[in-house]
C-alpha positions in Angstrom: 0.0 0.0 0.0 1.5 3.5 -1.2 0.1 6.3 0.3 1.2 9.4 2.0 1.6 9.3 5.8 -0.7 10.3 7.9 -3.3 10.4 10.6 -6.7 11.0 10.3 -9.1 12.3 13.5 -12.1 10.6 12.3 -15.3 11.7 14.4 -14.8 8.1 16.4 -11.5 10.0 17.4 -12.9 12.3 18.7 -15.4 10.6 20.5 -12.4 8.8 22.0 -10.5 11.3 23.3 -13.4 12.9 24.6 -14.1 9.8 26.8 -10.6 9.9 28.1 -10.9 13.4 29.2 -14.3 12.8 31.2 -12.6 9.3 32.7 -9.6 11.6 34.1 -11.6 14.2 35.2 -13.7 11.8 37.5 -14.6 12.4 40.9 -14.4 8.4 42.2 -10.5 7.6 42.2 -11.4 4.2 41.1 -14.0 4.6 38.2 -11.2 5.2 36.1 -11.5 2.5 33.3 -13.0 3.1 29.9 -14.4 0.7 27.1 -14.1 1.1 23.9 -16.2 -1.3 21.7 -17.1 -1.5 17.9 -17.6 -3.9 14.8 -14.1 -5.3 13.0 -12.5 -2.7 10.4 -13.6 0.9 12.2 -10.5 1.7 13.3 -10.1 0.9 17.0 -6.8 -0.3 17.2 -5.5 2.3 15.0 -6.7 5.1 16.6 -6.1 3.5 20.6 -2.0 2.7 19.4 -1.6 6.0 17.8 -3.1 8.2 20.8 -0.9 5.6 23.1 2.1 6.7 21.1 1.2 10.5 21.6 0.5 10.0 25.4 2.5 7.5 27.0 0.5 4.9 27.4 0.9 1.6 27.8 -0.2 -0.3 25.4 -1.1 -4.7 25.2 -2.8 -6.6 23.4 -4.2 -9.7 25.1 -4.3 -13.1 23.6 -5.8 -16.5 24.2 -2.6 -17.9 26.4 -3.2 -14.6 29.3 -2.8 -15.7 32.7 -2.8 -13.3 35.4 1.2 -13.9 35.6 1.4 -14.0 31.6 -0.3 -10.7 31.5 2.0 -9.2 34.4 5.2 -10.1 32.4 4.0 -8.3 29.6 3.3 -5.3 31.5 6.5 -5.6 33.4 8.4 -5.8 30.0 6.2 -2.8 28.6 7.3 -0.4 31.6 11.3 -1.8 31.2 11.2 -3.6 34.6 12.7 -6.9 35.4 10.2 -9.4 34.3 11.0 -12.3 36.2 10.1 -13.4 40.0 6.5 -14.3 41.4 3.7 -12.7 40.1 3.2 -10.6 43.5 7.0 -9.9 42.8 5.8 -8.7 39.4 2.6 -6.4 40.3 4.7 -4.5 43.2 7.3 -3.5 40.6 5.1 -2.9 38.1 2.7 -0.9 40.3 5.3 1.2 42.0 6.4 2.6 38.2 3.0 3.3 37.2 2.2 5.9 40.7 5.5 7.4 39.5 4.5 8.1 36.2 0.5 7.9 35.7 0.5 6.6 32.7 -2.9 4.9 31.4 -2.7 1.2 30.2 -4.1 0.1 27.3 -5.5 -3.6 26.5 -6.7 -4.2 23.0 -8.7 -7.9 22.4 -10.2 -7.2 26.3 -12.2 -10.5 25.3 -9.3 -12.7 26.4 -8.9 -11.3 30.2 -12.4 -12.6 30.7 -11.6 -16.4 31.0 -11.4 -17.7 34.0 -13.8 -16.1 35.6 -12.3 -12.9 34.2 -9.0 -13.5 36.6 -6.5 -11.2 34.2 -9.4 -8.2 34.3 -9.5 -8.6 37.9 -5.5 -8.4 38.3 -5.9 -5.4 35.7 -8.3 -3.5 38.0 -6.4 -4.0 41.2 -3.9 -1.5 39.3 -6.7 0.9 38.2 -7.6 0.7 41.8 -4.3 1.1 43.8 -2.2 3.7 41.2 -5.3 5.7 40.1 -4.0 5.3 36.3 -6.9 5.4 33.1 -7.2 1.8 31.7 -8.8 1.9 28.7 -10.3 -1.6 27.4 -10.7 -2.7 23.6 -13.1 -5.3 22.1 -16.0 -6.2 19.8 -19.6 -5.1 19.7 -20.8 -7.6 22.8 -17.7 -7.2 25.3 -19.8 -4.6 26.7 -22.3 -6.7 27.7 -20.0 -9.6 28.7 -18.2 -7.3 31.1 -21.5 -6.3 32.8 -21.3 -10.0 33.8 -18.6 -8.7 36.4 -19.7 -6.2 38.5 -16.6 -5.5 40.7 -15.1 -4.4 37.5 -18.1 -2.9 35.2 -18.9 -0.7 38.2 -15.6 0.8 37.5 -16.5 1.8 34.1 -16.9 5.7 33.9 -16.9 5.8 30.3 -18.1 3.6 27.1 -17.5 4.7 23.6 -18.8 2.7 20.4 -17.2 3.1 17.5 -19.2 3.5 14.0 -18.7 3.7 10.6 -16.6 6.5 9.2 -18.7 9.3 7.8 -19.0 11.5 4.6 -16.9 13.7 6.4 -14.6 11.0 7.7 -13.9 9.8 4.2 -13.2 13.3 2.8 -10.5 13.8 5.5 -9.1 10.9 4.3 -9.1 11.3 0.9 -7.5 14.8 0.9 -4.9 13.9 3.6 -3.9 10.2 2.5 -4.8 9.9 -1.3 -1.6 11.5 -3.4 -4.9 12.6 -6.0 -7.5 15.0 -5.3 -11.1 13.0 -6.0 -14.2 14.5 -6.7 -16.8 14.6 -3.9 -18.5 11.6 -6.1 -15.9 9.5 -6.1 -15.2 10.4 -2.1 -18.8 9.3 -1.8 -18.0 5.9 -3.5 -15.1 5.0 -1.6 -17.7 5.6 1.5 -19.9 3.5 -0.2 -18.1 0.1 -1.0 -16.1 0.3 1.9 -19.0 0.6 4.0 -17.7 3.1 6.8 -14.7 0.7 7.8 -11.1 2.7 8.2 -9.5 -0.4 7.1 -11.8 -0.7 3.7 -11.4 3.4 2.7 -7.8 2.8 3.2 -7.8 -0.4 1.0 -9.9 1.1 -1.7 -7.5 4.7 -2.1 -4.8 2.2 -2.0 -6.4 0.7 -5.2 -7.6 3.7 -6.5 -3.8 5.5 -6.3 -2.4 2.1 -7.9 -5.2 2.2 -11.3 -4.8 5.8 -11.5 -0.7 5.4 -11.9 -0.8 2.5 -13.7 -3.1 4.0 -16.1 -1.2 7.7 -16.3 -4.4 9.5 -15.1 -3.7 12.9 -13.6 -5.7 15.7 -12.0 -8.7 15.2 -10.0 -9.8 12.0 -10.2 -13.8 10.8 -10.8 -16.1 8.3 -10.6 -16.8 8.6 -14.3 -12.3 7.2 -14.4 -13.7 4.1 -12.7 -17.3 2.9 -13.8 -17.4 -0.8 -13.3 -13.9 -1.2 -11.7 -13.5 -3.2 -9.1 -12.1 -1.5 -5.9 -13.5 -3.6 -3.3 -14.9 -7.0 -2.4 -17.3 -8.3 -0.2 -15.9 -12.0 0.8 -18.7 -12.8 2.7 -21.3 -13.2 -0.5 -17.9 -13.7 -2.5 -18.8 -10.6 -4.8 -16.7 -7.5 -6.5 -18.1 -4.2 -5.5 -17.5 -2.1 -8.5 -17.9 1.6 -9.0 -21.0 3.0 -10.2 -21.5 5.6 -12.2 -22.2 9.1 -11.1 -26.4 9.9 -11.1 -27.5 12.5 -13.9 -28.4 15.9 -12.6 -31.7 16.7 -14.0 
């Protein structure tokens, strides 16, 4: 994929860091985790690991194997502490670092910590508890509801932000920041369409769009009517091409 570099603050961005600012300015020291939650494609991770980078945050990403001491290894290696010893061994370091330097922890695929009757979740909310840092939590459309489940830790909770499909606006943002062509608001409104909202699809389809529009020596601002019946997309669930259609006459 050849693109320029670049970030884009979609509206879910903002809706992010929004919910970070009202979980840090809490009154209750120990509501101070967050939930972030959405369908696959909108941009969660993306946006979670590129605001970790800009703040300091810790960031994990759980997997199938986490045990409480699994998980406190990783965290121990994230913060550059020694990683071996017992797992109390393990939280006291790690604990004492992050009351020195308040920085939030990140977990991205929260599913995982739920197993075992959510015993990783519950270590991770002992250091919500005890160094007053933001944890902000990661998963799919029904972790919400599988954390409720829990209510030592979904009482803890201050903040839940769902992430939906990019808008018109979203796409246009990306377009004129990411795209190395200018496209027409129709043809904008096309990559909306067959990537239906998802960061990762818009980015796939201007990746496509960028590589015909080189390959076939097209310059200036690109338009629908460059790509009529072009593939740009496909749908592998009903294992079809979505094509671009052409633009609707003005009457």
């Amino acid at each position: 994929m050849v693109m320029k570099q670049g970030f884009v603050k979609t509206e879910n961005y903002a809706r992010f860091t929004a919910g970070v600012k009202a979980v840090e300015a809490r009154g209750a020291a120990e509501a101070g985790m967050m939930l972030v939650h959405g369908l696959p494609g909108l941009g969660k991770s993306h946006i979670v690991y590129r605001w970790a980078e800009e703040s300091g945050a810790v960031y994990l990403r759980a997997n199938v194997d986490w045990t409480p001491k699994y998980f406190l290894v990783e965290l121990a290696k994230a913060l550059n502490v020694d990683s071996r010893g017992t797992a109390q061994q393990l939280f006291e370091r790690s604990l004492r670092v992050l009351i020195e330097r308040q920085c939030p922890i990140i977990i991205d695929e929260s599913e995982f910590t739920l197993r075992d009757s959510a015993s990783v979740l519950e270590k991770i909310r002992d250091f919500s508890d005890r160094a007053e840092v933001t944890v902000v939590l990661i998963g799919m459309e029904q972790i919400q509801r599988n954390i409720s489940r829990h209510k030592q830790i979904s009482s803890r909770i201050a903040q839940v932000v769902e992430f939906g499909p990019c808008t018109a606006a979203d796409v246009a943002l990306a377009c004129a920041k990411l795209c190395e062509f200018e496209l027409t608001p129709a043809l904008a409104g096309e990559v909306l369409r067959l990537s239906a909202g998802r960061m990762r699809e818009v980015l796939n389809v201007l990746a496509r769009i960028e590589q015909l529009a080189k390959a076939n020596g097209l310059s200036g601002k690109l338009d629908v009517s460059h790509f009529v019946g072009v593939e740009l997309a496909h749908d592998w669930q009903s294992r079809t091409a979505k094509t671009v259609r052409a633009a609707k006459a003005v009457a």
